[in-house]
N, C-alpha and C positions, 0 to 999 in steps of 0.2 A: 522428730515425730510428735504429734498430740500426745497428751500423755493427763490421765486424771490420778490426782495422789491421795489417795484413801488413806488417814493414819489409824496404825496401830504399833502393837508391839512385839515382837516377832523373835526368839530364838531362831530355831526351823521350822519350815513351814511348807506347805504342799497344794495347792488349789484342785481342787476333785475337780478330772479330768471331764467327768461323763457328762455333767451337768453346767460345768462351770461356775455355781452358785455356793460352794461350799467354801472353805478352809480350816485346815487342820493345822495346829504350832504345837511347837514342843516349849518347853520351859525350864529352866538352868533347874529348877526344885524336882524334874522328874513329873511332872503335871503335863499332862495332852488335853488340849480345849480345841472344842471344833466349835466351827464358828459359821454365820450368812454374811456370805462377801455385802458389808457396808452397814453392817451389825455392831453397834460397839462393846454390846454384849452376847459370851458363849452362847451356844446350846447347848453344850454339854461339856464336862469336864472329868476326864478318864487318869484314874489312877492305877498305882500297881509298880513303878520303872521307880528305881532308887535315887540314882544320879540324873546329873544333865543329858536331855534327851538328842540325841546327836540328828537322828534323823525320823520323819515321820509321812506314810504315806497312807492314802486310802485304796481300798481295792477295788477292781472295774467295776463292782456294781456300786460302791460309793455307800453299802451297807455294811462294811468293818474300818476299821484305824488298824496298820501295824508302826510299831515306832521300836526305838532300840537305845540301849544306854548302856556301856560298860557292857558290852559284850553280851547284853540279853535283850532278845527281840520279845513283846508282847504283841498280842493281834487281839483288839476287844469287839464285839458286839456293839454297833452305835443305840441301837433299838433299847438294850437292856443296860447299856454302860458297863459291862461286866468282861474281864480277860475270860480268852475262850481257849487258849493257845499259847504259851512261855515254851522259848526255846533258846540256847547257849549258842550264840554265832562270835564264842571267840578264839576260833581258828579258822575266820574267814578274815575277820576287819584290821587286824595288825593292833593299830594304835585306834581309832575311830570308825564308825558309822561314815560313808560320805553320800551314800543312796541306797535306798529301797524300792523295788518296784514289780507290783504285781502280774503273774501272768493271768490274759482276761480268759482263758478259757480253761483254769487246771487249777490246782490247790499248789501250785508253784509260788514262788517269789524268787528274786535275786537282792543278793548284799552284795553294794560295790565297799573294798574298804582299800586302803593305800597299796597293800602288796598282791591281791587277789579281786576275783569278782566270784561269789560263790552260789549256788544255786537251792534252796530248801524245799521240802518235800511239807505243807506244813498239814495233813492227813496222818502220815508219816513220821512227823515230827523228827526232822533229821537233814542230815546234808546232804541230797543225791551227785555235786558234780561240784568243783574247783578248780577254775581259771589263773595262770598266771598272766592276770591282766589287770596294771593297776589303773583304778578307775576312779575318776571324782564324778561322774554324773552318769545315769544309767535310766531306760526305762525302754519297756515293751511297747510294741505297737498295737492299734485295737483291735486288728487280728489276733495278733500272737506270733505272728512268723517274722517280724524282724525285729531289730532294737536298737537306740540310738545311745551308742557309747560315749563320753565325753571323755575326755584327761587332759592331765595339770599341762601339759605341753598345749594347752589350746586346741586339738584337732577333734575334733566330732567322725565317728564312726558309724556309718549302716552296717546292720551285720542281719545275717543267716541266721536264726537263733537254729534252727535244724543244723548245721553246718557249723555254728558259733565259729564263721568267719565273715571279715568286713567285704560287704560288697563294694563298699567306695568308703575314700578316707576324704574328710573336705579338712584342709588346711587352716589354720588360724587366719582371722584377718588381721591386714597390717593397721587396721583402724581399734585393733579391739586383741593384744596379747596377752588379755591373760588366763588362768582357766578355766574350764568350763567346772561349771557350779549345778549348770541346771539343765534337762534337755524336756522336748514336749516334743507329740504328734499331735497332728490336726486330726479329730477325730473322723472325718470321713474321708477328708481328700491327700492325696501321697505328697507331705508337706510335713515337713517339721522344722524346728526351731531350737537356738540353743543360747543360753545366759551365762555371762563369765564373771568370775569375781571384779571387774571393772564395771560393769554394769550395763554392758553394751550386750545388745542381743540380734543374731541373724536368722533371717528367712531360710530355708532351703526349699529347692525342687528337688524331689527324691525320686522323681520319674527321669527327670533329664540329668539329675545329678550335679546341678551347681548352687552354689549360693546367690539367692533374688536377690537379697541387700542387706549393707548390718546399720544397725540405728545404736547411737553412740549412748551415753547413759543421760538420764535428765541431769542438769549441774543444781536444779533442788532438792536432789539427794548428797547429804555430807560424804566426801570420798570414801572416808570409814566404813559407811554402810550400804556402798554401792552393789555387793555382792549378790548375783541375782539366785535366791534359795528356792523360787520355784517358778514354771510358766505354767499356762494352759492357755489354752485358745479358748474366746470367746462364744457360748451357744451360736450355732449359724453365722458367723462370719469370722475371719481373719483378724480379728483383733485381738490382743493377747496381755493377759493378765502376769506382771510380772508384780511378784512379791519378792522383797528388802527385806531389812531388819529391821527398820522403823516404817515401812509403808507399803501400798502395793500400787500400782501403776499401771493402767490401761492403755496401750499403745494401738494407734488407730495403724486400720490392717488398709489401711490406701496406699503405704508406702510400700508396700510387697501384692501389686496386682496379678494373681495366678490367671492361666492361659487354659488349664486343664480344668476338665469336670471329671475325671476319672476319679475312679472312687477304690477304699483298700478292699485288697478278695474280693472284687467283683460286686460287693454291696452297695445297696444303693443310701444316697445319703440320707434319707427318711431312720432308715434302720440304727 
């Protein structure tokens, strides 16, 4: 694939889905800095998390940060830089954080952590529900009614979130064993994608339910830190932004040509 390599410096990191212009990282001192993709400087820098920040997302509307360290989840205000919300997620994560991910219509979130995937009320401030289902990568659709599971076994997961069962399981590719790191939806069209600690990332059609194609890692990323920490699709087209530990990488969406215009719940892509 083309691929443009933007440096920066990267613990965890998350590209805001809705806009595609953002990024948010964690930092080993417990420091969240959000950032404009191709900025070499923050916008803002959020404190509050003690330890190393395991994981860090933004929610649908792309106006909060939640991130987590040693078993406590913060959720801040980007507008005021100020925590709005501290809550104890450890007796969901086991040993670590491995994804956070917001639901876009409700004061919901989920914690994937190695023995569980668990569900917070954050209103509520509390745990409403607890999966045995261990998960290295996790995230809602822009509806809200599915979600794309990852695990260390490489297989990527559609699921039910009303049912929280998989409607299809897509298999590892034999180009690309190792696990999933990272999963993204395409914001209007029923497509998504998924990033494995090797740095290879595949297409899916989630209407016909196969894999489009998988694209191998760039080899100018060092092996080390091939591990892909987060995707998002490109404003209005197929291209997708994958973030590294040292870099983030623009991969042209011509190698994965979609057939379909359909669009999720019925929305049109304007929306």
């Amino acid at each position: 694939s083309d691929a443009q390599t933007l440096e920066g410096e990267f613990g965890c990191a998350q590209i805001g889905r809705r806009y595609g212009r953002l990024l948010v990282t964690g930092e080993a001192q417990g420091s969240v800095q959000v950032w404009k993709l191709g900025s070499d400087q923050p916008l803002r820098e959020l404190v509050g998390l003690a330890g190393e920040v395991e994981n860090v997302s933004f929610d649908a509307e792309e106006a909060h940060v939640g991130a987590t360290s040693r078993g406590t989840f913060k959720f801040w205000d980007l507008q005021h830089g100020k925590v709005v919300r501290t809550l104890d997620v450890k007796t969901c994560e086991g040993d670590v954080s491995r994804a956070i991910s917001f639901h876009p219509r409700a004061d919901i979130f989920a914690c994937a952590g190695r023995d569980a995937l668990c569900f917070y009320d954050l209103r509520q401030r509390q745990r409403i529900h607890e999966l045995a289902e261990p998960t290295s990568a996790f995230q809602f659709s822009p509806c809200g009614k599915w979600a794309l599971v990852g695990g260390a076994e490489g297989t990527v997961k559609l699921w039910d979130v009303g049912t929280r069962k998989a409607i299809k399981v897509f298999k590892r590719s034999d180009s690309d064993v190792g696990p999933v790191t990272s999963v993204a939806f395409h914001p209007t069209k029923i497509f998504g994608a998924a990033g494995t600690a090797n740095g290879g990332v595949s297409y899916y059609s989630l209407e016909t339910f196969r894999r489009v194609v998988s694209i191998p890692s760039s080899t100018d990323i060092p092996t080390g830190a091939r591990a892909v920490a987060s995707l998002a699709f490109a404003p209005g087209s197929l291209r997708l932004f994958a973030a590294h530990r040292d870099c983030i990488r623009l991969i042209a969406g011509e190698a994965a040509e979609f057939s379909t215009e359909r669009t999720y719940c019925g929305e049109s892509e304007g929306q």
